[in-house]
N, C-alpha and C positions, 0 to 999 in steps of 0.2 A: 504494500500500500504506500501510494504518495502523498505525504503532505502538500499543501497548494497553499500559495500565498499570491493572489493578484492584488495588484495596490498601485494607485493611480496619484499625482497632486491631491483628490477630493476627497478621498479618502478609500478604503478596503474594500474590494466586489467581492470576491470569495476569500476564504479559510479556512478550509477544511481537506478532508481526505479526499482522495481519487485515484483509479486505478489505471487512467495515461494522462498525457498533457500532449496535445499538437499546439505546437507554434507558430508565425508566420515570421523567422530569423528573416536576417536583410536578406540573403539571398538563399533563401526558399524555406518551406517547411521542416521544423525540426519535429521528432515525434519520441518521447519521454515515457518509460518504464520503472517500475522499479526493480533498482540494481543498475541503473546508468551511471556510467559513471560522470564523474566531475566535470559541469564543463560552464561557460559562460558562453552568450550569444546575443548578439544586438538585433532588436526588435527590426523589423521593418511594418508596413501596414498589413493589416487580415482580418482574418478572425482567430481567436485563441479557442481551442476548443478544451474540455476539464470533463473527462468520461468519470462519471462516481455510477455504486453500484445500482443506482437506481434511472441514470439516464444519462444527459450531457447538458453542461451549459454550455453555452458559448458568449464571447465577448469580444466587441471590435475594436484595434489598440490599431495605435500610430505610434509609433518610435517606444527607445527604452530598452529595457535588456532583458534575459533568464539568466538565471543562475538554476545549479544542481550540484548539489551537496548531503551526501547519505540522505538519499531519499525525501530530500527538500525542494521545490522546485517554488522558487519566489520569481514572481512575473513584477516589472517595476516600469508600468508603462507612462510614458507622458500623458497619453490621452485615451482615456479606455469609458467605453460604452456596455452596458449587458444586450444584450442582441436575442 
């Protein structure tokens, strides 16, 4: 299981657990397990999709970055929407 942490200027859209994370990295989608390992990566625009075990949200970010760290994956985007 992945912790998720979106966080925006306005303040926190998710927090919680989930079992992938798709990204939309500057140049193309990244897609987050758990057991990835460490990495950082710069946002570009999309949609961030957060699969938990009951469905997916999704949310539309412009810039900003991911990080992944034992099973942490904090999204810190400029400008993020829930979608």
């Amino acid at each position: 299981m992945l912790k998720v942490s979106v966080i925006s200027p306005e303040r926190t859209l998710f927090d919680g657990d989930a079992t992938q994370v798709v990204a939309p990295a500057y140049d193309g989608e990244v897609g987050i397990l758990t057991g990835h390992a460490p990495m950082m990566a710069l946002l570009g625009r999309g949609t961030l999709r957060v699969s938990e075990s009951g469905g997916e949200r999704r949310f539309s970010v412009e810039g900003g970055f991911l990080q992944v760290v034992d099973n942490h994956v904090r999204v810190v985007t400029e400008k993020a929407t829930a979608s």
